[in-house]
C-alpha positions as CSV (number, residue, x, y, z in Angstrom):
1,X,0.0,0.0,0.0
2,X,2.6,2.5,1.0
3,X,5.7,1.1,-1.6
4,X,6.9,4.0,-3.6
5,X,6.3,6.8,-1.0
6,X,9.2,9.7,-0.8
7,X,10.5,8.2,2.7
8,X,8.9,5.0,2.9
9,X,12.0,2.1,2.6
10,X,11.4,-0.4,0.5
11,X,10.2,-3.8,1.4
12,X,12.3,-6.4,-0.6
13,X,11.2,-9.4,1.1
14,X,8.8,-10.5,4.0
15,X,7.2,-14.1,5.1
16,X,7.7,-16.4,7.8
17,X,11.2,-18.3,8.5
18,X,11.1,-21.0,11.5
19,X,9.1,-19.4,14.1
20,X,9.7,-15.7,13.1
21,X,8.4,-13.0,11.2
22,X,10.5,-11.5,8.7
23,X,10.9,-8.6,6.7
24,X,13.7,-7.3,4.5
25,X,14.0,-3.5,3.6
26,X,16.5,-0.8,2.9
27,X,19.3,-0.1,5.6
28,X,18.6,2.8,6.9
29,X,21.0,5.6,9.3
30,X,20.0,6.7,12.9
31,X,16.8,7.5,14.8
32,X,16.1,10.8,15.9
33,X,16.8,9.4,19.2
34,X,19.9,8.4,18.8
35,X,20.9,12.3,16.7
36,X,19.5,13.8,19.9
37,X,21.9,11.5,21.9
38,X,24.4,12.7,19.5
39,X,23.9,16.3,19.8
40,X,23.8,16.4,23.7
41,X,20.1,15.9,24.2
42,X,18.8,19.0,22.8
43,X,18.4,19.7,19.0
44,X,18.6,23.7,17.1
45,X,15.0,25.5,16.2
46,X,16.6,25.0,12.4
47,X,17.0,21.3,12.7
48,X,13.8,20.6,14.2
49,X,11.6,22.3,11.8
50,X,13.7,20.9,8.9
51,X,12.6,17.7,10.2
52,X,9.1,18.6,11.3
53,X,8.6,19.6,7.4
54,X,9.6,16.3,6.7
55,X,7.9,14.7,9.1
56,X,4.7,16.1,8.3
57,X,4.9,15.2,4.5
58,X,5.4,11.7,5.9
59,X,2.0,11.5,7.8
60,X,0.1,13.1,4.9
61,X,1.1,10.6,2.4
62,X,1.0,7.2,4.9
63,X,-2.8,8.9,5.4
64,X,-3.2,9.3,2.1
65,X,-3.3,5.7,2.1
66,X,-6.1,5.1,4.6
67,X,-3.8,4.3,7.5
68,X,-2.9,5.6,10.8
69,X,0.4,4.6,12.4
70,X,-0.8,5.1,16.3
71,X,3.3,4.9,17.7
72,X,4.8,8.1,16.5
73,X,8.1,8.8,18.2
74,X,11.4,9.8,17.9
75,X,12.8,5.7,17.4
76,X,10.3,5.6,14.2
77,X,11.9,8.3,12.6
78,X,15.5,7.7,10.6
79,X,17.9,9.1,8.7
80,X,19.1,7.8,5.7
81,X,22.6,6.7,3.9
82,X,24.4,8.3,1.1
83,X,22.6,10.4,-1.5
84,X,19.6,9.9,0.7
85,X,21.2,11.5,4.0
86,X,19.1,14.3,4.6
87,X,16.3,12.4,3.9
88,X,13.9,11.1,7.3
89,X,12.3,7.8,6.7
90,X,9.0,6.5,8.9
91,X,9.4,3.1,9.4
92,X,7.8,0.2,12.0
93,X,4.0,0.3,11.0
94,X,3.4,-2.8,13.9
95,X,0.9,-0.9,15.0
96,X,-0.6,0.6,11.9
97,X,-4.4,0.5,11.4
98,X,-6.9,1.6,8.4
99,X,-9.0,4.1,9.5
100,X,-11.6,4.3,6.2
101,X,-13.0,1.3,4.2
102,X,-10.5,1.3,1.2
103,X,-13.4,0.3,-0.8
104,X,-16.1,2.8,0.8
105,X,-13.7,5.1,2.0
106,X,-15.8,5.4,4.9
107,X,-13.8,6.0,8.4
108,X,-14.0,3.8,11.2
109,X,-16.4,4.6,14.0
110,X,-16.2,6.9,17.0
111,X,-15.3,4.7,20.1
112,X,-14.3,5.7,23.8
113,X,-13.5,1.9,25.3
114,X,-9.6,1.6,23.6
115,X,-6.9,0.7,25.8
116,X,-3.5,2.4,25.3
117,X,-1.9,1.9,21.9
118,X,1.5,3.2,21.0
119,X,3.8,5.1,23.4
120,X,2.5,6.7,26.3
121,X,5.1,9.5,26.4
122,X,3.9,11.1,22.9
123,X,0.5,9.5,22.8
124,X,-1.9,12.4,22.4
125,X,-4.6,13.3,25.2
126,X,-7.5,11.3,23.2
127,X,-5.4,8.2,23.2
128,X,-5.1,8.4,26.9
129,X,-8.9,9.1,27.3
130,X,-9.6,5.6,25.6
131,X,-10.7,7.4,22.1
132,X,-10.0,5.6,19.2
133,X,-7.4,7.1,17.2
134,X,-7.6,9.1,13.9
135,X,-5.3,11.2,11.7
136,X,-5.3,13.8,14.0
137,X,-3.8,12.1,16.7
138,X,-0.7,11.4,14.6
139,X,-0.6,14.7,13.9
140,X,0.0,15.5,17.8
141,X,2.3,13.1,18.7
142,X,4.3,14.8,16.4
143,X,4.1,17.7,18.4
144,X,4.9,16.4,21.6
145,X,8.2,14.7,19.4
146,X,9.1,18.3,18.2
147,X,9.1,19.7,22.1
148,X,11.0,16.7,22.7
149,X,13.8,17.0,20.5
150,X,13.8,20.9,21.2
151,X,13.9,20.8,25.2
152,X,15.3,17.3,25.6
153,X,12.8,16.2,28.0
154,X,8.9,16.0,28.6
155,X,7.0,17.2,31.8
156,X,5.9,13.9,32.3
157,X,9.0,12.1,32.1
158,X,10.6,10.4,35.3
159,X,6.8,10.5,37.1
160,X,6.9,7.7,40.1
161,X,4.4,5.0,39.3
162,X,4.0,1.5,40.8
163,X,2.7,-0.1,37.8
164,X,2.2,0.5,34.6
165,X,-0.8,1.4,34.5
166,X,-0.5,4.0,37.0
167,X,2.2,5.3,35.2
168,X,0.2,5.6,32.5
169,X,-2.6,7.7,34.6
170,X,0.3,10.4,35.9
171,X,1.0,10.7,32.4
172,X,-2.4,11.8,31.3
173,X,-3.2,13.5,34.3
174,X,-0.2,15.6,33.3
175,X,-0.9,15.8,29.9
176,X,-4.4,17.4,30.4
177,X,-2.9,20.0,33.6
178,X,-0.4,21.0,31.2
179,X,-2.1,23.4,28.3
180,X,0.4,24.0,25.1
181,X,1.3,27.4,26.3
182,X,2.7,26.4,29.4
183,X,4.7,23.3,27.3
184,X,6.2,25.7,24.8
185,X,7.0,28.6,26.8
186,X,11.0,28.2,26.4
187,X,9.8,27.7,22.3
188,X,7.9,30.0,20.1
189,X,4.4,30.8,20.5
190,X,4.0,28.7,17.0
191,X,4.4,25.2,18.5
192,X,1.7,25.9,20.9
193,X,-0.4,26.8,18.3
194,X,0.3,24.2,16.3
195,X,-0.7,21.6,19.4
196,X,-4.0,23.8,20.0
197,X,-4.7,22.9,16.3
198,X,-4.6,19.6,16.6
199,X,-6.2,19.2,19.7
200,X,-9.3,20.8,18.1
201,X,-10.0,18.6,15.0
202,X,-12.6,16.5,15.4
203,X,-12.1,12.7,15.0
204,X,-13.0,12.1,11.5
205,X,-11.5,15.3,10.2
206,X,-9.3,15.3,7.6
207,X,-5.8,17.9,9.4
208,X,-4.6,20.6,7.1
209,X,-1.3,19.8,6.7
210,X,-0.5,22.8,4.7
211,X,-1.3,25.1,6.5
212,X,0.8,23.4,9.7
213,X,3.3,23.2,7.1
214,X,3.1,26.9,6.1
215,X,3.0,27.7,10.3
216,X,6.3,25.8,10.4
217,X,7.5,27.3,7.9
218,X,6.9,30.6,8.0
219,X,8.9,30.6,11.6
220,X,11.8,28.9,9.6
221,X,12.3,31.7,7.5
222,X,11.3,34.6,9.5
223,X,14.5,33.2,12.1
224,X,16.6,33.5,8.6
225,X,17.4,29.9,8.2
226,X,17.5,28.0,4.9
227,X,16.3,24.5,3.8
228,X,20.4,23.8,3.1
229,X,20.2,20.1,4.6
230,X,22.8,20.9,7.2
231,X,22.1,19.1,10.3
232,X,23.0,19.5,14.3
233,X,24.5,16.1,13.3
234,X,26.8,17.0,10.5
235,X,28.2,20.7,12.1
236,X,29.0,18.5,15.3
237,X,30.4,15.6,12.9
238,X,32.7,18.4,11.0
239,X,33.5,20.0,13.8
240,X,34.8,16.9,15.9
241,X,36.7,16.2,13.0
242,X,38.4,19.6,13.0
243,X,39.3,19.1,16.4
244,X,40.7,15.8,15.7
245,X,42.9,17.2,12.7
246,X,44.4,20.1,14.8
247,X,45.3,17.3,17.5
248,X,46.4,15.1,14.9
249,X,48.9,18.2,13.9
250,X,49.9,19.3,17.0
251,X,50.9,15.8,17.7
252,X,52.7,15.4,14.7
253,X,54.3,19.0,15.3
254,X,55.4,17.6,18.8
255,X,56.8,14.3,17.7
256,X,59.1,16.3,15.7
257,X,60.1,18.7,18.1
258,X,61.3,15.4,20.2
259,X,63.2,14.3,17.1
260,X,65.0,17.4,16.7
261,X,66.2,17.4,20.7
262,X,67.0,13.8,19.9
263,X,69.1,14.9,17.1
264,X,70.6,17.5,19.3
265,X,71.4,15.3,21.8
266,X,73.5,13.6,19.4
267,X,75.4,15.9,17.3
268,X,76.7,17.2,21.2
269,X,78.1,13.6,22.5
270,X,79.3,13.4,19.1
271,X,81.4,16.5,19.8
272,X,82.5,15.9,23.5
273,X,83.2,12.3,22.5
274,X,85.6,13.4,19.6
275,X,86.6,16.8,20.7
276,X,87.5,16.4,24.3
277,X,91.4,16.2,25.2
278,X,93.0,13.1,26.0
279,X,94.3,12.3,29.5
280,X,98.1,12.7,30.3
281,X,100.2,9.6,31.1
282,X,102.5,9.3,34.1
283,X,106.0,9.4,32.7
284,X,106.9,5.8,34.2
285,X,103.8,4.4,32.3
286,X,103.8,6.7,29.2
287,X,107.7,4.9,28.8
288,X,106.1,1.4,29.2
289,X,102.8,2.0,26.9
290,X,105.5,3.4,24.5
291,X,107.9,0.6,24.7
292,X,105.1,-2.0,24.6
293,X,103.4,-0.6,21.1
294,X,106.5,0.2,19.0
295,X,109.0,-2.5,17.3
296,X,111.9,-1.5,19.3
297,X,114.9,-4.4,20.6
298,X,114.0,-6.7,23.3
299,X,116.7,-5.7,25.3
300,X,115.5,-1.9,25.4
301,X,111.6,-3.1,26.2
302,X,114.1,-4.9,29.2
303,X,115.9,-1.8,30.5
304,X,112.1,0.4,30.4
305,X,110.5,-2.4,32.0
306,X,112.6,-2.4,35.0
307,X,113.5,1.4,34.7
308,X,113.3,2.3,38.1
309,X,111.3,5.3,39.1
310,X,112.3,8.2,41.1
311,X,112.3,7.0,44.4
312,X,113.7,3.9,43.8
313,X,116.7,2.1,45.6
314,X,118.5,-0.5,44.4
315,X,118.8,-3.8,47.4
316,X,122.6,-5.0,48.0
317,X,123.9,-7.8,46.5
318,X,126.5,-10.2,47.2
319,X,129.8,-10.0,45.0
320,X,130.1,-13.9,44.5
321,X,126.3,-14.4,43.5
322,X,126.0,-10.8,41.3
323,X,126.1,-12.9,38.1
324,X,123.1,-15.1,38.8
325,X,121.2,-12.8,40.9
326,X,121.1,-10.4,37.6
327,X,120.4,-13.1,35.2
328,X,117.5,-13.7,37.7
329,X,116.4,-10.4,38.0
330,X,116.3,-10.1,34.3
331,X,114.5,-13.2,34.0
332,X,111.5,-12.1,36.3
333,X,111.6,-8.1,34.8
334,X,111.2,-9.5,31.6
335,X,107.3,-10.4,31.9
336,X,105.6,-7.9,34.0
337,X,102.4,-8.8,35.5
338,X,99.8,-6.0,37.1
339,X,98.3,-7.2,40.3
340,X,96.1,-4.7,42.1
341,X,98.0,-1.7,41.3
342,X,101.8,-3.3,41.6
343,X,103.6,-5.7,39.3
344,X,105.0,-8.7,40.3
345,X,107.3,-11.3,38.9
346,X,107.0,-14.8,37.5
347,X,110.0,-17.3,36.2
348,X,111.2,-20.3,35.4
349,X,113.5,-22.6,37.9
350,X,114.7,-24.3,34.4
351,X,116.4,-20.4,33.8
């Protein structure tokens, strides 16, 4: 009945797999719920009455049809994909109903024994008094949807009940207290009128949507906003993005700032490591590092090796053993070994 409306997905496929229901249709972006998540609970006058023109077109086509869809809220309402992004889709007719004969067009009777259908939150006051629904009570959910999305709550939200039922009482008992002058008062004085409106069509009256439209419309443009498709959703998206970029390039700007010190660091122990001056020898071991590293006569390495140093005094030998005892003193100077500071001598007995 409704295939080939502007904002109506497509059904591809629907019938009954195991023990469920199934239906296929076009995937589809987010709620309004979830924007209004998005956008910090509370949507702009220009967003809102871009989608309430939208919104309204939607209604006047599905009851162009001969149906009603009785659940109107902010989870029914989507976004779509791609080319199709600024688009809203109504979706979820579960509850649906035909309120004419679609043979005798003739609209369904006036009754005052219905139980609750839909959501109680944006159900209008009729719904709650047990009147069947018509057109125009779709209509006013959409109104209670708009103050939604504008204030980011409802008066009777958050009401203590102990059942559900009861629950359902505070809400209509609020509903009727609260006129649409004292609901819009933070909004302007056209959303109350527009609630007034519906409120008093009669239930087999057909609403005019133009002229809501042209109410809603009239505000748009007299704020000085244009029908540009740009959303809450995509400034918020653009500008998040932004933000994201100048981290990104501050992050890259301080990665190479570290680099650069890095680099710093580097070039200096390059320069202390081949610019700083080397440490003086003592002249006793200057001689010996000398002796040891250039080709020079083993009997001149002998003489530096046991070149005694300043302070040094020779011990007294005996006359009759001065051969040996220099052929043995040779012998152990000739292979110096360092032991904790001091050298010390090893030979042969076969010398």
């Amino acid at each position: 009945i409704l295939a080939g409306g502007v904002g109506v997905p497509p059904v591809h496929w629907y019938g009954i797999s195991g023990e469920y229901t199934m239906m296929v249709m076009d995937l589809l972006g987010p709620s309004l719920e979830d924007l209004l998540c998005h956008c910090e609970r509370r949507l702009s006058l220009k967003t809102a009455l871009m989608l309430a023109d939208q919104m309204v077109n939607r209604l006047e086509y599905v009851h162009a049809k001969g149906i009603i869809h009785r659940d109107i809220k902010p989870d029914n309402f989507l976004i779509g994909l791609g080319r199709k992004a600024g688009q809203v889709h109504i979706i979820d007719f579960g509850l649906a109903k035909k309120y004419r004969d679609s043979k005798t067009q003739q609209h369904i009777p006036y009754r005052d024994d219905k139980a609750l259908t839909g959501t109680a939150r944006y159900a209008s006051v009729n719904t709650h008094l047990g009147i069947e629904q018509s057109r125009r009570d779709d209509l006013e959910a959409v109104g209670y949807v708009l103050v939604y999305l504008l204030l980011g709550k409802l008066p009777w939200q958050g009401l203590p009940a102990r059942t559900k039922e009861h629950k359902y009482e505070q809400i209509m008992r609020k509903k009727v207290e609260t006129p649409p002058e004292t609901l819009c008062r933070h909004l302007p004085c056209e959303f109350a009128t527009y609630l007034n409106y519906c409120r008093s069509l009669r239930f087999e009256d057909r609403p005019d949507y133009s002229y809501v439209r042209r109410l809603l419309r009239d505000l748009f443009l007299r704020e000085g906003h244009h029908y540009d498709s740009v959303w809450d959703w995509t400034l918020l998206s653009a500008s998040r993005n932004k933000s994201l970029s100048a981290a990104e390039l501050e992050e890259r700007e301080a990665q190479a700032c570290r680099e650069r010190e890095v680099q710093a660091c580097r070039q200096q122990e390059g320069y202390d490591r081949h610019d700083r001056p080397m440490l003086s020898l003592t002249p006793a071991k200057e001689r010996y590092d000398r002796a040891a590293l250039s080709p020079a006569p083993a009997r001149e390495v002998r003489d530096v090796c046991r070149s005694p140093g300043p302070s040094y005094t020779p011990p007294p030998r005996a006359v009759g053993a001065e051969r040996h005892h220099l052929h043995l003193s040779e012998q152990r100077r000739m292979a110096p070994e360092r032991s904790a500071g001091r050298y010390t001598t090893s030979y042969s007995p076969n010398l």
